[in-house]
C-alpha positions in Angstrom: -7.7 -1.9 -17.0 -10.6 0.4 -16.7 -11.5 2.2 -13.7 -12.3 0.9 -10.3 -10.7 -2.6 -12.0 -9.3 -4.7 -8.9 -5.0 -5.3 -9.9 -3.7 -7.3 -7.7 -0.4 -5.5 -8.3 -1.6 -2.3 -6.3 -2.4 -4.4 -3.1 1.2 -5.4 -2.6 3.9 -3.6 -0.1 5.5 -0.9 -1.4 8.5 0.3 0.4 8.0 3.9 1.3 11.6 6.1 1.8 11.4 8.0 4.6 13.6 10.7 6.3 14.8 9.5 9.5 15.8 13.3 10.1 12.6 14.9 9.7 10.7 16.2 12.4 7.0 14.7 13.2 4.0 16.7 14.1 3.5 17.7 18.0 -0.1 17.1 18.5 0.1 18.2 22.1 2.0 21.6 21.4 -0.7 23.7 22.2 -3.0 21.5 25.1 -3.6 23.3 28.1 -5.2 23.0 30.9 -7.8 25.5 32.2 -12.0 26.2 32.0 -13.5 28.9 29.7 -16.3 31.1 30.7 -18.5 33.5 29.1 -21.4 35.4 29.8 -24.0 36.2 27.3 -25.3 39.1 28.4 -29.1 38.2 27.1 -31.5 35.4 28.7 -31.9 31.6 27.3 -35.2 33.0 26.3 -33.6 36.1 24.6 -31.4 34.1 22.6 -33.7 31.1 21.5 -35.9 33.8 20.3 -32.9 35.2 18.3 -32.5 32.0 16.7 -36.1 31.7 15.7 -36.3 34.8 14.1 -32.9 33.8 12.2 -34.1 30.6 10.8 -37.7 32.3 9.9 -35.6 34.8 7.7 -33.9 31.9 6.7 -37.0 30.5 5.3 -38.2 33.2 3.4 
């Protein structure tokens, strides 16, 4: 069959083996709970201006 063909044969179950033994991925190992805060040092204005000038150079 060329590619992208439909088979039929591919669309059936196929029995996958697992290992009853191995160990799953934690996906809540590392949550915490908490707030993070930073200050930038430099106004809104400062750093929108920052930005321009980084996309102008950007564009050149």
């Amino acid at each position: 069959m060329g590619f992208g063909s439909y088979d039929e044969s591919e669309q059936q179950n196929h029995e996958v083996e697992t290992d009853d033994d191995s160990e799953g991925v934690d996906v809540h190992e590392n949550d915490h709970e908490g707030e993070a805060r930073f200050e930038a040092g430099a106004s809104t204005d400062d750093l929108v201006s920052q930005l321009k000038d980084m996309k102008s150079e950007d564009d050149e």
